[in-house]
SESEZA-294356 format. One record per atom (N, C-alpha, C): residue in three letters; residue number from 0; atom name; z, x, y. Coordinates in nm, 2 decimals, m for minus. Layout:
# SESEZA-294356
<rec residuo="ALA" num="NUM" atomo="CA" up="Z" east="X" north="Y"/>
...
***
This chain:
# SESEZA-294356
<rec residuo="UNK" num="0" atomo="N" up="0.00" east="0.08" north="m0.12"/>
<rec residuo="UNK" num="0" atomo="CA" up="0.00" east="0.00" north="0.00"/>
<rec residuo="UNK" num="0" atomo="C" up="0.00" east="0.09" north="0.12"/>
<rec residuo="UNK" num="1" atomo="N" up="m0.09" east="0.07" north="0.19"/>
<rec residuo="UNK" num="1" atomo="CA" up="m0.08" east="0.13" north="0.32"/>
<rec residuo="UNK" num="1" atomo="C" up="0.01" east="0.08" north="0.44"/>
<rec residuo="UNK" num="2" atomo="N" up="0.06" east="0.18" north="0.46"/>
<rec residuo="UNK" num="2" atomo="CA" up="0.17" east="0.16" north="0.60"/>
<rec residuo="UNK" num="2" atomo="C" up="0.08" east="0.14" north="0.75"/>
<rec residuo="UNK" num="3" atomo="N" up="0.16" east="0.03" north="0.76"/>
<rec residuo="UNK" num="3" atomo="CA" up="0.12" east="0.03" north="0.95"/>
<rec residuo="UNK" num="3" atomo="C" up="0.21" east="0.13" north="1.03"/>
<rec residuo="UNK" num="4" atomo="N" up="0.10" east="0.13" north="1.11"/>
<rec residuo="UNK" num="4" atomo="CA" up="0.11" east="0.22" north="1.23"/>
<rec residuo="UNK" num="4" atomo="C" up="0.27" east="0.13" north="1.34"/>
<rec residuo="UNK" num="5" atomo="N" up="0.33" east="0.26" north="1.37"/>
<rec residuo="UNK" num="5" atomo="CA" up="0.45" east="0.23" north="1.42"/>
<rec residuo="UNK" num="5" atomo="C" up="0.44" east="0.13" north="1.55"/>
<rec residuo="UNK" num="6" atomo="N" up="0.37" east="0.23" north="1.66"/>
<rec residuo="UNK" num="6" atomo="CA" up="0.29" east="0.17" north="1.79"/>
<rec residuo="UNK" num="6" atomo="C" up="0.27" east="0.07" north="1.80"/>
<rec residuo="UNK" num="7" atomo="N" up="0.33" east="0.01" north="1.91"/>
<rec residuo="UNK" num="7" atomo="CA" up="0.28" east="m0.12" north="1.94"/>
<rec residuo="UNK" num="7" atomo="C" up="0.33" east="m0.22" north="1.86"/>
<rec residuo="UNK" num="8" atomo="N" up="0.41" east="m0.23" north="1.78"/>
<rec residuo="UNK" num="8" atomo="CA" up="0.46" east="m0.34" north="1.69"/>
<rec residuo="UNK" num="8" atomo="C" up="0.63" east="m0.41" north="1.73"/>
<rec residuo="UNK" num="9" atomo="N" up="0.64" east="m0.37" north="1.88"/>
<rec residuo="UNK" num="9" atomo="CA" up="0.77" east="m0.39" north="1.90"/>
<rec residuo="UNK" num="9" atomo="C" up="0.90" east="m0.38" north="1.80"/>
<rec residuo="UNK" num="10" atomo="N" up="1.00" east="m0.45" north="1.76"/>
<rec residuo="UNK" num="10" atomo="CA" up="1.11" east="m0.47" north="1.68"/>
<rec residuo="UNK" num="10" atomo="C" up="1.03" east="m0.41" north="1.55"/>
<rec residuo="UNK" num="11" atomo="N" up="0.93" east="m0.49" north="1.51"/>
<rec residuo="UNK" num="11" atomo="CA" up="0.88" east="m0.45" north="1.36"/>
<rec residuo="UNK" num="11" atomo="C" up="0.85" east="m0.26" north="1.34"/>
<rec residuo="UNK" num="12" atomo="N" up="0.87" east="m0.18" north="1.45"/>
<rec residuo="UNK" num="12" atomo="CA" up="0.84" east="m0.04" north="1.46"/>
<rec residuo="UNK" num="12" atomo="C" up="0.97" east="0.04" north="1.43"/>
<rec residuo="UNK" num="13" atomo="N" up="1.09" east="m0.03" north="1.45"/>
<rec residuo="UNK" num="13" atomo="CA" up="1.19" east="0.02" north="1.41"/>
<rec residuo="UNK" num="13" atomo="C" up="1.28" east="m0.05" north="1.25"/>
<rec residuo="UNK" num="14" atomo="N" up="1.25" east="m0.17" north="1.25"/>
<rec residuo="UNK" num="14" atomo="CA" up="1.27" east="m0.25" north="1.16"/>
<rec residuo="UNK" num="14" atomo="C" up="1.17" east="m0.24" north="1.04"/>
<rec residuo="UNK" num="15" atomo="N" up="1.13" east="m0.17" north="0.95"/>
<rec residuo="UNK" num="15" atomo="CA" up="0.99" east="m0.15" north="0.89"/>
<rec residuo="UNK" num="15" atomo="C" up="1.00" east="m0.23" north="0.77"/>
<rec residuo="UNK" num="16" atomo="N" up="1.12" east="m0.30" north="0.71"/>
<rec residuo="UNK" num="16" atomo="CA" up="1.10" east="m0.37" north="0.61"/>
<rec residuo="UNK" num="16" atomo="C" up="1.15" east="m0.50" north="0.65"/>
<rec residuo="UNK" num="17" atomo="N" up="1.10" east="m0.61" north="0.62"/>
<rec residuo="UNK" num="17" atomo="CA" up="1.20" east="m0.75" north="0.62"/>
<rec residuo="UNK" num="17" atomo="C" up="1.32" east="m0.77" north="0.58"/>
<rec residuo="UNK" num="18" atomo="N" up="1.37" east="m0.80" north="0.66"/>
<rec residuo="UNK" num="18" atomo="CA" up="1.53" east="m0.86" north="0.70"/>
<rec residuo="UNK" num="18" atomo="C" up="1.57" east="m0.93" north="0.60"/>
<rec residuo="UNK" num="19" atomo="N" up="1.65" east="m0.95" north="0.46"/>
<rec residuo="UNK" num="19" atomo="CA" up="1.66" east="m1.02" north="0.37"/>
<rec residuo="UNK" num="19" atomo="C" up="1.76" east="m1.13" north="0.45"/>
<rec residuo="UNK" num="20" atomo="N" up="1.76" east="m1.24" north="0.41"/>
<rec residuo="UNK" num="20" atomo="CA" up="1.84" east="m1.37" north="0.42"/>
<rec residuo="UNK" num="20" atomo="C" up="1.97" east="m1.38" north="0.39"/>
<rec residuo="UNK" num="21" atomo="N" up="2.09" east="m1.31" north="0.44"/>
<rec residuo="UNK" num="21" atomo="CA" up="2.22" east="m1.33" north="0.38"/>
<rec residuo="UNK" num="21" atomo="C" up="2.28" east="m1.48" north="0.42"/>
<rec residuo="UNK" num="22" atomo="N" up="2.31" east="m1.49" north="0.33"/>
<rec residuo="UNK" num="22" atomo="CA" up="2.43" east="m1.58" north="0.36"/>
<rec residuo="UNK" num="22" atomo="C" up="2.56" east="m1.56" north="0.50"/>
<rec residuo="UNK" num="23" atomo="N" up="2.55" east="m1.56" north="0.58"/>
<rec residuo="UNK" num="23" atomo="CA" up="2.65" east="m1.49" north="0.68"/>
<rec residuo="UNK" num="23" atomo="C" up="2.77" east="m1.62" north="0.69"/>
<rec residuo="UNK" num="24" atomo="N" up="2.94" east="m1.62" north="0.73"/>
<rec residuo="UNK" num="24" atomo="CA" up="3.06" east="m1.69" north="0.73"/>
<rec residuo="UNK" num="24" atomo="C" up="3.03" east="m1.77" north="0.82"/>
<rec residuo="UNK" num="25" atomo="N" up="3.05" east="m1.91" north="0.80"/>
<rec residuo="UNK" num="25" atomo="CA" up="3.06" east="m2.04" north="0.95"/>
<rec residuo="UNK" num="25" atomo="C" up="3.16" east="m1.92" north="1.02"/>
<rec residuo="UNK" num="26" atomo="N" up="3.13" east="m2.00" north="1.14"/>
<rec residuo="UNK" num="26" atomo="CA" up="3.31" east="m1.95" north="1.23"/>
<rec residuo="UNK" num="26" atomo="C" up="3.44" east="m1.99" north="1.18"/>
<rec residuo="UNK" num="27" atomo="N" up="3.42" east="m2.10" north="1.14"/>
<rec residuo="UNK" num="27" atomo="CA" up="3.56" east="m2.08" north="1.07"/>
<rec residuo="UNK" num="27" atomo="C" up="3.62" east="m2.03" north="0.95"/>
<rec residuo="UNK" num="28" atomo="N" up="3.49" east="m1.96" north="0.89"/>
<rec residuo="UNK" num="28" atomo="CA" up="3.54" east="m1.86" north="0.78"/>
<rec residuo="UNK" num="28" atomo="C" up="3.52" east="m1.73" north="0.83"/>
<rec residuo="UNK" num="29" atomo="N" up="3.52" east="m1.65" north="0.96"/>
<rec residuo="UNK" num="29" atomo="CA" up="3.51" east="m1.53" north="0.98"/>
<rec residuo="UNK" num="29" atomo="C" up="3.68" east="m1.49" north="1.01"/>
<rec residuo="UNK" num="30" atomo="N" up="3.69" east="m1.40" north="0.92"/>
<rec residuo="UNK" num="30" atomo="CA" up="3.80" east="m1.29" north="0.95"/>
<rec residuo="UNK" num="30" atomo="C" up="3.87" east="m1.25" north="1.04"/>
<rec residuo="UNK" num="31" atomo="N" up="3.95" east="m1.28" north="1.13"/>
<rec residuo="UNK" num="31" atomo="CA" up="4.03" east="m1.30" north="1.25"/>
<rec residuo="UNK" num="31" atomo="C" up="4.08" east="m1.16" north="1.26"/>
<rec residuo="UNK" num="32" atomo="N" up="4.16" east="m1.11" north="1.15"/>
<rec residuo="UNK" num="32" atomo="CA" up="4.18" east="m0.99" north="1.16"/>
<rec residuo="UNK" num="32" atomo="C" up="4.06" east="m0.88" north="1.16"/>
<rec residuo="UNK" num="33" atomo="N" up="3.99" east="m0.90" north="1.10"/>
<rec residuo="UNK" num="33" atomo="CA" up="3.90" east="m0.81" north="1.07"/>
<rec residuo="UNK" num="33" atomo="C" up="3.78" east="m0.81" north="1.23"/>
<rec residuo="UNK" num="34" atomo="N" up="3.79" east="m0.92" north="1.26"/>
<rec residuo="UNK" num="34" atomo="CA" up="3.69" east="m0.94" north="1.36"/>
<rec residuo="UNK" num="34" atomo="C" up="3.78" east="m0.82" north="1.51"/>
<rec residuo="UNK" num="35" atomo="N" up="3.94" east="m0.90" north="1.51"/>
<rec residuo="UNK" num="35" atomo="CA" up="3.95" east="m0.81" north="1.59"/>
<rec residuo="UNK" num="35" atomo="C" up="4.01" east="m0.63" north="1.59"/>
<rec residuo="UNK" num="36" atomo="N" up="4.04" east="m0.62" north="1.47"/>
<rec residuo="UNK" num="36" atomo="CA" up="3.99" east="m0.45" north="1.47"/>
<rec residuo="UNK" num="36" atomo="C" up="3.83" east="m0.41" north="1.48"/>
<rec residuo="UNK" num="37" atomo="N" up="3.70" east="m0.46" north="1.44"/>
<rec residuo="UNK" num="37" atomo="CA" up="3.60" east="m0.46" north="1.48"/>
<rec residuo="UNK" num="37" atomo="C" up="3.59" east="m0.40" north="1.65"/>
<rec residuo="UNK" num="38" atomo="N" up="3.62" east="m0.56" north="1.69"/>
<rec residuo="UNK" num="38" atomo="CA" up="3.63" east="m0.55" north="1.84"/>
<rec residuo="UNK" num="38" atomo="C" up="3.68" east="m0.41" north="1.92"/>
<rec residuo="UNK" num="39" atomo="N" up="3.82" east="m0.36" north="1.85"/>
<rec residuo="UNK" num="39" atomo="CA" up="3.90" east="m0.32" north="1.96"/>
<rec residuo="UNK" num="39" atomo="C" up="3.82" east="m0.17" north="1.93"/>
<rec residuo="UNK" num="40" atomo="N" up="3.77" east="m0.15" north="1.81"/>
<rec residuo="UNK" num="40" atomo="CA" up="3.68" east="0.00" north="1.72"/>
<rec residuo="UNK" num="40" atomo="C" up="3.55" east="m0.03" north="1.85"/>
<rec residuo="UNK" num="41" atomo="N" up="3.50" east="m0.10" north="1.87"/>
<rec residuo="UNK" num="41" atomo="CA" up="3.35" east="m0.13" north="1.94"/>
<rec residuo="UNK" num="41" atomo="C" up="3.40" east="m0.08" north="2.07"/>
<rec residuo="UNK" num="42" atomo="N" up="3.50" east="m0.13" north="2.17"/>
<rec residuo="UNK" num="42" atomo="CA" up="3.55" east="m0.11" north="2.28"/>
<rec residuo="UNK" num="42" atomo="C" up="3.60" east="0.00" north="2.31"/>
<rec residuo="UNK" num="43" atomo="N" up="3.61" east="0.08" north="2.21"/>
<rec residuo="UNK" num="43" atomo="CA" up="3.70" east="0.25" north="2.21"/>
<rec residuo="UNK" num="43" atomo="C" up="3.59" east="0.33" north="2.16"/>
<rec residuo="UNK" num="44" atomo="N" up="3.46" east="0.29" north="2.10"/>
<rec residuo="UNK" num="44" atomo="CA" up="3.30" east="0.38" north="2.11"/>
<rec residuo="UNK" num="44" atomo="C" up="3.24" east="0.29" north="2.04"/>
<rec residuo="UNK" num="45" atomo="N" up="3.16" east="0.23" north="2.14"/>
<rec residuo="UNK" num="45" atomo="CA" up="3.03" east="0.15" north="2.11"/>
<rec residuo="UNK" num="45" atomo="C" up="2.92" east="0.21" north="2.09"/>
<rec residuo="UNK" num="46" atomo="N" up="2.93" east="0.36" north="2.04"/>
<rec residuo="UNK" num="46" atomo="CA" up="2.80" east="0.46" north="2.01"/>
<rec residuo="UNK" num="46" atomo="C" up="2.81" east="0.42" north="1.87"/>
<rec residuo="UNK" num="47" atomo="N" up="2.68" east="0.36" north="1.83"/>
<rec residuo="UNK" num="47" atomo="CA" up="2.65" east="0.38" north="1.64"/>
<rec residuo="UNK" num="47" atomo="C" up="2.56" east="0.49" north="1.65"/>
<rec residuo="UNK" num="48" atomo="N" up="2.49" east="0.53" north="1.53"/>
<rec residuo="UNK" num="48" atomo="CA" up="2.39" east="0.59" north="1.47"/>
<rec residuo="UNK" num="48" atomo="C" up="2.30" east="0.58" north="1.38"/>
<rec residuo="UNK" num="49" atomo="N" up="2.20" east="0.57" north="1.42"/>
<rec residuo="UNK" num="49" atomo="CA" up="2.09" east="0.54" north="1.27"/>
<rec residuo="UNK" num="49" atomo="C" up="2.00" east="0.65" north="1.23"/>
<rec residuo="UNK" num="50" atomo="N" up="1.93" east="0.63" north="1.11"/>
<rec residuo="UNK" num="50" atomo="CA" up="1.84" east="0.76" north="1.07"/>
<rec residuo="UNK" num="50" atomo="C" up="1.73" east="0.66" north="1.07"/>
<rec residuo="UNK" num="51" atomo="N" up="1.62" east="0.70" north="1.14"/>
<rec residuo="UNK" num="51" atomo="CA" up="1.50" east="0.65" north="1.10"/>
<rec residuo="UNK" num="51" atomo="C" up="1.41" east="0.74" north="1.19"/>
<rec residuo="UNK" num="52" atomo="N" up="1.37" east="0.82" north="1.07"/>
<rec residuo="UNK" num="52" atomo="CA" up="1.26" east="0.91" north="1.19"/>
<rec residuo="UNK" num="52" atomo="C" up="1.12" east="0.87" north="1.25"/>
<rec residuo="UNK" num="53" atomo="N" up="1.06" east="0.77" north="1.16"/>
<rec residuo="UNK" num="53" atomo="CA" up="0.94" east="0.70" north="1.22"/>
<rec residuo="UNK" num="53" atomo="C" up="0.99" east="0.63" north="1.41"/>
<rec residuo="UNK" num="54" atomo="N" up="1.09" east="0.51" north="1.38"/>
<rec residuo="UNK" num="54" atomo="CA" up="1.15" east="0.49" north="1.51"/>
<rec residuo="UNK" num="54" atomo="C" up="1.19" east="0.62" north="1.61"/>
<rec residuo="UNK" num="55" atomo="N" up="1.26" east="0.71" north="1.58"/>
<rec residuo="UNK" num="55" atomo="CA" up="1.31" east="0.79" north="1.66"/>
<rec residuo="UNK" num="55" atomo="C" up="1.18" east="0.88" north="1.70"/>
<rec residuo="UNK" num="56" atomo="N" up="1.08" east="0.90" north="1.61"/>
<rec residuo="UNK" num="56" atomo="CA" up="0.93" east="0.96" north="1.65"/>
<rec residuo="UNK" num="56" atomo="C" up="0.87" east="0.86" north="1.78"/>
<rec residuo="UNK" num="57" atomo="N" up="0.90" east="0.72" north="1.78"/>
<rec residuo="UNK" num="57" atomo="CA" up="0.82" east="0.65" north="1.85"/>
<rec residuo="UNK" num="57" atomo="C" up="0.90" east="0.64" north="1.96"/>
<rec residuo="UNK" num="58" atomo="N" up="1.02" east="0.63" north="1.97"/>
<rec residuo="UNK" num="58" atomo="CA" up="1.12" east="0.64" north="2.07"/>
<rec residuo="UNK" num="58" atomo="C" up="1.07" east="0.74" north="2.16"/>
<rec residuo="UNK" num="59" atomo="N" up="1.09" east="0.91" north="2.11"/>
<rec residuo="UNK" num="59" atomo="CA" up="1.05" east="0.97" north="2.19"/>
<rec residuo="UNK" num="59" atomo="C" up="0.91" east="0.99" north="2.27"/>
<rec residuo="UNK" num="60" atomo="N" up="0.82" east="0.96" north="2.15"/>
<rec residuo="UNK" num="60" atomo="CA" up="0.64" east="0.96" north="2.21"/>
<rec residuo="UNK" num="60" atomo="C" up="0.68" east="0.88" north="2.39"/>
<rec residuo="UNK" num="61" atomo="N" up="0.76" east="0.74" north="2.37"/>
<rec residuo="UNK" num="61" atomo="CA" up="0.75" east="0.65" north="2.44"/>
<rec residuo="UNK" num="61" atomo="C" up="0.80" east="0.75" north="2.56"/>
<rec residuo="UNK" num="62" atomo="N" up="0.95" east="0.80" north="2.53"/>
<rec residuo="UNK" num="62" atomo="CA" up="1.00" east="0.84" north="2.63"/>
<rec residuo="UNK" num="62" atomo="C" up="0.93" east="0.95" north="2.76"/>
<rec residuo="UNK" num="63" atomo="N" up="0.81" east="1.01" north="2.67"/>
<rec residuo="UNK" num="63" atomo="CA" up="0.75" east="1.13" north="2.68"/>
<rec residuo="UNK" num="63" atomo="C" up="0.62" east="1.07" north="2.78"/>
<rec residuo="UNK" num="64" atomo="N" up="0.58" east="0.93" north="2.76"/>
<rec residuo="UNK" num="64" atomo="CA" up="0.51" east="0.92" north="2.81"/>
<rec residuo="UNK" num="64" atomo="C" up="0.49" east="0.79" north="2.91"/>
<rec residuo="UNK" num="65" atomo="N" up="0.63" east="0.74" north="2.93"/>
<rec residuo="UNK" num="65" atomo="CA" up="0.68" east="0.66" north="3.00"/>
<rec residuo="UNK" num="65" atomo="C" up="0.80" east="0.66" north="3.11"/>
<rec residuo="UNK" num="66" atomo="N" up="0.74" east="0.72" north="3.24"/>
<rec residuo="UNK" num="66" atomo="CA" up="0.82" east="0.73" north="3.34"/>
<rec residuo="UNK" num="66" atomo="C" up="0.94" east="0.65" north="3.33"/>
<rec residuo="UNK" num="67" atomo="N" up="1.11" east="0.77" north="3.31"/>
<rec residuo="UNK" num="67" atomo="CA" up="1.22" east="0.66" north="3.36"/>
<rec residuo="UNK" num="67" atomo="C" up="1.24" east="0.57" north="3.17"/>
<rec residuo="UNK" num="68" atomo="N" up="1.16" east="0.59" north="3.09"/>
<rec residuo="UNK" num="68" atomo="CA" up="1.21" east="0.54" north="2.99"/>
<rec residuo="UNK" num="68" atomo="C" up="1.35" east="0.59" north="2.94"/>
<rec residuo="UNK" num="69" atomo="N" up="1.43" east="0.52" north="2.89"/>
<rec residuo="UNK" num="69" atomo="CA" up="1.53" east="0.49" north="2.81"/>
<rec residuo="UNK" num="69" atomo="C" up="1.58" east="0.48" north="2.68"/>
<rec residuo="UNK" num="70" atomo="N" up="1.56" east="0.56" north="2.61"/>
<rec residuo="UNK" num="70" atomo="CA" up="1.55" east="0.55" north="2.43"/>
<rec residuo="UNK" num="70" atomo="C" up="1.70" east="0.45" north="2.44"/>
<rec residuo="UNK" num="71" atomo="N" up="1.79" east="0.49" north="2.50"/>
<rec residuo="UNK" num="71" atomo="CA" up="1.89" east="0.44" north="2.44"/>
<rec residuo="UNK" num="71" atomo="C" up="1.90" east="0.25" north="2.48"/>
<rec residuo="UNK" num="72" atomo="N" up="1.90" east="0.26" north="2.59"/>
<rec residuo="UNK" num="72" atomo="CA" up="1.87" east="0.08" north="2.63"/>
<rec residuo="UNK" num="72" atomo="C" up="1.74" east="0.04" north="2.55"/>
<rec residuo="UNK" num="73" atomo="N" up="1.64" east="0.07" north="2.53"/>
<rec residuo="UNK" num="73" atomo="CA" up="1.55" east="0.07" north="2.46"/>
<rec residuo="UNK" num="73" atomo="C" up="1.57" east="m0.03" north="2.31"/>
<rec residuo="UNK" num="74" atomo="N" up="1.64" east="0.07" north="2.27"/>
<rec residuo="UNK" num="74" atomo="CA" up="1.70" east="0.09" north="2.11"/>
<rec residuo="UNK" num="74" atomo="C" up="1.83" east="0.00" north="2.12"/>
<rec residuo="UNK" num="75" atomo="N" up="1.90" east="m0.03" north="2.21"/>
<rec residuo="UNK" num="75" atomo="CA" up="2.02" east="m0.12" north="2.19"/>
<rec residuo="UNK" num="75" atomo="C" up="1.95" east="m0.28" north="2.20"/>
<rec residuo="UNK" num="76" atomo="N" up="1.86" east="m0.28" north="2.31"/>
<rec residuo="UNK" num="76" atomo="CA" up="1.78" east="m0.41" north="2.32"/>
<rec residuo="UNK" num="76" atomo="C" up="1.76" east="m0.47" north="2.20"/>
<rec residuo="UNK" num="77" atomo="N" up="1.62" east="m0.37" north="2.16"/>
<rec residuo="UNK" num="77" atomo="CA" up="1.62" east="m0.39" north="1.97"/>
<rec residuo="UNK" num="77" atomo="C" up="1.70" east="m0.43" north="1.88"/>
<rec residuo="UNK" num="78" atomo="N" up="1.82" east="m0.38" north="1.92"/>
<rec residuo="UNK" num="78" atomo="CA" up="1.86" east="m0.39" north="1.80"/>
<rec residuo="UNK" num="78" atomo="C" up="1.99" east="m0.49" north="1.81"/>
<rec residuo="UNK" num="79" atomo="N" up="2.03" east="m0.53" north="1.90"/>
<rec residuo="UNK" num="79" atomo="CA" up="2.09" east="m0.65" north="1.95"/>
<rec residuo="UNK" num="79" atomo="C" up="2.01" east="m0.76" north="1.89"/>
<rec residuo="UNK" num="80" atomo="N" up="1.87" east="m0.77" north="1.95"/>
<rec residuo="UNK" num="80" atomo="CA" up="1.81" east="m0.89" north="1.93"/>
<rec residuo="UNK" num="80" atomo="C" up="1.82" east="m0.91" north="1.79"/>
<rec residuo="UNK" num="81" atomo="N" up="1.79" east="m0.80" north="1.68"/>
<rec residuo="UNK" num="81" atomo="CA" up="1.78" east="m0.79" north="1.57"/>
<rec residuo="UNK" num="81" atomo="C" up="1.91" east="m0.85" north="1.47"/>
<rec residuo="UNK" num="82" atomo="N" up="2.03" east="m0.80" north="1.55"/>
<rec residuo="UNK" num="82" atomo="CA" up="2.13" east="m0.88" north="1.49"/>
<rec residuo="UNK" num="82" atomo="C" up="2.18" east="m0.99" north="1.51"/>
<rec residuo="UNK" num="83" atomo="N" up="2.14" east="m1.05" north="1.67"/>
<rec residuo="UNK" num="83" atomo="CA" up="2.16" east="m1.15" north="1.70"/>
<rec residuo="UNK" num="83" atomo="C" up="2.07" east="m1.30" north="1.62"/>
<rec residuo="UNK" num="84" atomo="N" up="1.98" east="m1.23" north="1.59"/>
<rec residuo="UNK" num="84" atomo="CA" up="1.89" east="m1.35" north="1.53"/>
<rec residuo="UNK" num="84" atomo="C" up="1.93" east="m1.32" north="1.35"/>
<rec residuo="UNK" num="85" atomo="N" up="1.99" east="m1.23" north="1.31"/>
<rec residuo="UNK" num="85" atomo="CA" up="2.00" east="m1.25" north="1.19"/>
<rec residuo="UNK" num="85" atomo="C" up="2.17" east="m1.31" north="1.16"/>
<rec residuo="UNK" num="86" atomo="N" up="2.26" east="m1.27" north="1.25"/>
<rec residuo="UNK" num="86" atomo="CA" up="2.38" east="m1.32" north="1.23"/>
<rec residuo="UNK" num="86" atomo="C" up="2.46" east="m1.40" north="1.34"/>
<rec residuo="UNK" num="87" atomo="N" up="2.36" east="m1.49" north="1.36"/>
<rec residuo="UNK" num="87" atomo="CA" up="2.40" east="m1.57" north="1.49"/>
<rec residuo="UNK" num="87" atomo="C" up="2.55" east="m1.65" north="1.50"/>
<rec residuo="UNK" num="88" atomo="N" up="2.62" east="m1.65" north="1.42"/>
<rec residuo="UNK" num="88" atomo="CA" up="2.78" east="m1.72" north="1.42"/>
<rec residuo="UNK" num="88" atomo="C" up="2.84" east="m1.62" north="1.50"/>
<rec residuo="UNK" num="89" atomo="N" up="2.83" east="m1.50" north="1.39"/>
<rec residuo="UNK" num="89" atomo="CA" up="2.90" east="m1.38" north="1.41"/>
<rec residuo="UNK" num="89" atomo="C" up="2.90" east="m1.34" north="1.57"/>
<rec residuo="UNK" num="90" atomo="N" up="2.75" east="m1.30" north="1.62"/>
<rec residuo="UNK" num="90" atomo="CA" up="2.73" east="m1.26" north="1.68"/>
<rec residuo="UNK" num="90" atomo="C" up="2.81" east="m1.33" north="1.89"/>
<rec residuo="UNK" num="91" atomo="N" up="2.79" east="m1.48" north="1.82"/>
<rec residuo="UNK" num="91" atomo="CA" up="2.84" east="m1.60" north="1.95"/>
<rec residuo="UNK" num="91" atomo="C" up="2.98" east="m1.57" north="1.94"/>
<rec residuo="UNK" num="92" atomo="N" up="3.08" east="m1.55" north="1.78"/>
<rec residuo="UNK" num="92" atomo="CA" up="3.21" east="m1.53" north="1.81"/>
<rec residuo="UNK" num="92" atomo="C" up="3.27" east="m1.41" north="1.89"/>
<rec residuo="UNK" num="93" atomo="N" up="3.18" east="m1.32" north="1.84"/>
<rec residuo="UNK" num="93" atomo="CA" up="3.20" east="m1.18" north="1.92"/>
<rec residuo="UNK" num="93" atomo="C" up="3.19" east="m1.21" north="2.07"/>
<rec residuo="UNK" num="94" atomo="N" up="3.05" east="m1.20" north="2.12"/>
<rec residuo="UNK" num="94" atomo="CA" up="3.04" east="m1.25" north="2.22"/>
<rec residuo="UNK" num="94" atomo="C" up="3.12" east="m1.30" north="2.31"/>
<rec residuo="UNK" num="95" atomo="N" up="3.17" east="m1.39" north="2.27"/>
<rec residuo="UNK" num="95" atomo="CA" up="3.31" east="m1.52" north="2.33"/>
<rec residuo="UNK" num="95" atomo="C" up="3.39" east="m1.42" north="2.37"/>
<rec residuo="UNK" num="96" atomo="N" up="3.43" east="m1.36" north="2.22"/>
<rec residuo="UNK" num="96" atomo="CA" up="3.58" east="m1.27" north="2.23"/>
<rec residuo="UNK" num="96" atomo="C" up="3.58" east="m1.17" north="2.32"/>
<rec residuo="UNK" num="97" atomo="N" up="3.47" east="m1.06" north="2.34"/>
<rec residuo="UNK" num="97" atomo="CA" up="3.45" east="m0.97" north="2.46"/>
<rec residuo="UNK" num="97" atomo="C" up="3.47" east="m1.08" north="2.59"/>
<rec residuo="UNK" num="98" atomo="N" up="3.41" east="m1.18" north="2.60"/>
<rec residuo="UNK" num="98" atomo="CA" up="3.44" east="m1.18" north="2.75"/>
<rec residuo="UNK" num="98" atomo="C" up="3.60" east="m1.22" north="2.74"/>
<rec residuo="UNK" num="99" atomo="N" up="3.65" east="m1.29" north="2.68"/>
<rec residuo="UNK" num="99" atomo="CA" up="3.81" east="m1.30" north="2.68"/>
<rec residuo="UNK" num="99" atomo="C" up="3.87" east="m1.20" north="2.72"/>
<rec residuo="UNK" num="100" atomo="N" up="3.82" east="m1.11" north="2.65"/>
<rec residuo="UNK" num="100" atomo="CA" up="3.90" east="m0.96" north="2.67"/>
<rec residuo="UNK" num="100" atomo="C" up="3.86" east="m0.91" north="2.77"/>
<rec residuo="UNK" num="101" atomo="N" up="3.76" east="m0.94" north="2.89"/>
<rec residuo="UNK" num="101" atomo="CA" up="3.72" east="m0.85" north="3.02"/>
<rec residuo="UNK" num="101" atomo="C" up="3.82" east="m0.89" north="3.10"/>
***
């Protein structure tokens, strides 16, 4: 099977395989404790890390050739949207809870 080309394929350039279907907790079955050690770990370094060198190839082509580009806002955009649409309960309770906590 031949691979597509990274370029130009937005989300799908970093995300190179389909997103399988989990099952993700209503809100009322998510973890209260667990949500807020989460939280308080995200708030004390909200830096993750990923390995994907095709993405990180295209990241920088972009960077290299796009005045003022941003790999990192870039790459958070992506990959927000990415989790937002696959774990949307999770994602609205979190949400909620940071602004509580501002």
């Amino acid at each position: 099977m031949k691979k597509k080309k990274a370029l130009g394929r937005g989300l799908e350039a970093i995300i190179s395989e389909p997103m399988p279907k989990l099952e993700t907790p209503q809100k009322e079955e998510i973890n209260g404790e667990a949500l807020e050690r989460s939280l308080q770990e995200a708030l004390k370094n909200p830096r993750i890390t990923l390995w994907s060198p095709e993405a990180a190839a295209v990241l920088r082509y972009l960077r290299k050739t796009i005045p003022e580009f941003s790999i990192s806002n870039e790459a958070s955009k992506l990959l927000e949207k990415a989790i937002r649409e696959k774990y949307p309960e999770i994602w609205s309770v979190v949400e909620k809870r940071l602004k509580e906590l501002e």
